[in-house]
C-alpha positions in Angstrom: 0.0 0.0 0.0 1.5 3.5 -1.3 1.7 5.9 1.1 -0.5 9.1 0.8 1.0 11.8 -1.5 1.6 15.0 0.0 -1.5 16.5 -2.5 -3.5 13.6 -1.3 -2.6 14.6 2.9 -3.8 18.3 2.2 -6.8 17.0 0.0 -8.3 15.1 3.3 -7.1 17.7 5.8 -9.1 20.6 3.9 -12.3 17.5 3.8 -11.8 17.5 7.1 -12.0 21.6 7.8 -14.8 21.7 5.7 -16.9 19.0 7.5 -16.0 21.2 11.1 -16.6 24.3 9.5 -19.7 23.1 8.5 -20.7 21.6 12.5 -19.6 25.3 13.7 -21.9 26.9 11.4 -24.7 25.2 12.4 -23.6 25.2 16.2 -23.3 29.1 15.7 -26.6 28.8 14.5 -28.1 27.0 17.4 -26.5 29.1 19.7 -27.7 32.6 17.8 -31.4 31.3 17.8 -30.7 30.5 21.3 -29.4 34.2 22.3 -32.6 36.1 20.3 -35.1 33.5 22.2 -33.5 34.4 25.7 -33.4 38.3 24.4 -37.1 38.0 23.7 -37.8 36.4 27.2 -35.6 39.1 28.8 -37.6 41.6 27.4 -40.8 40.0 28.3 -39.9 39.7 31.9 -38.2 43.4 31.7 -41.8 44.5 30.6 -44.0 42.4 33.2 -41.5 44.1 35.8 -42.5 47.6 34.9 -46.3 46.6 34.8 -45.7 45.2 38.0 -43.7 48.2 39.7 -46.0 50.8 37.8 -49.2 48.8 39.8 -47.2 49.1 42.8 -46.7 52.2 42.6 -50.6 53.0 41.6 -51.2 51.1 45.4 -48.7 53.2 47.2 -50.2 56.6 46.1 -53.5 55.5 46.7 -52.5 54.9 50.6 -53.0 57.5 52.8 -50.2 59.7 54.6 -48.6 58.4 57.4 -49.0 61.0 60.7 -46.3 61.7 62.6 -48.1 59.5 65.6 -48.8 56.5 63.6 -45.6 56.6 61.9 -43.7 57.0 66.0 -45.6 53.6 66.7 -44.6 51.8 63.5 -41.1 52.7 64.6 -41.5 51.5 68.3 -43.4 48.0 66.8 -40.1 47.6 64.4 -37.6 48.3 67.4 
């Protein structure tokens, strides 16, 4: 059996770069469709947070003011 010529070494070595290049590109792929669905969740859960603080907000200006007397006993029940 003949050894491999030198033409023939490089031949299989640039099969082989293409067959990885190929795996990467489709790995890249993968991973790229996996970065814009995590971006789109992000946003999501960026968006129910602002609902969330913008109701809680709504519910703290709808209390009433504190008074300087109920505010002293809030401080004494905390202490």
């Amino acid at each position: 059996m003949a050894e491999p010529t030198t033409l023939e070494q490089i031949a299989e070595r640039v099969e082989r770069l293409l067959v990885r290049h190929e795996e990467l590109q489709r790995t890249n792929q993968l991973l790229q469709q996996q970065v814009n669905s995590l971006q789109t969740e992000r946003d999501s859960l960026k968006s129910r947070l602002q609902a969330a603080r913008a109701r809680i907000d709504a519910l703290l200006d709808r209390l009433p003011p504190a008074t300087s007397h109920g505010a002293a006993a809030q401080e004494d029940d905390h202490a």
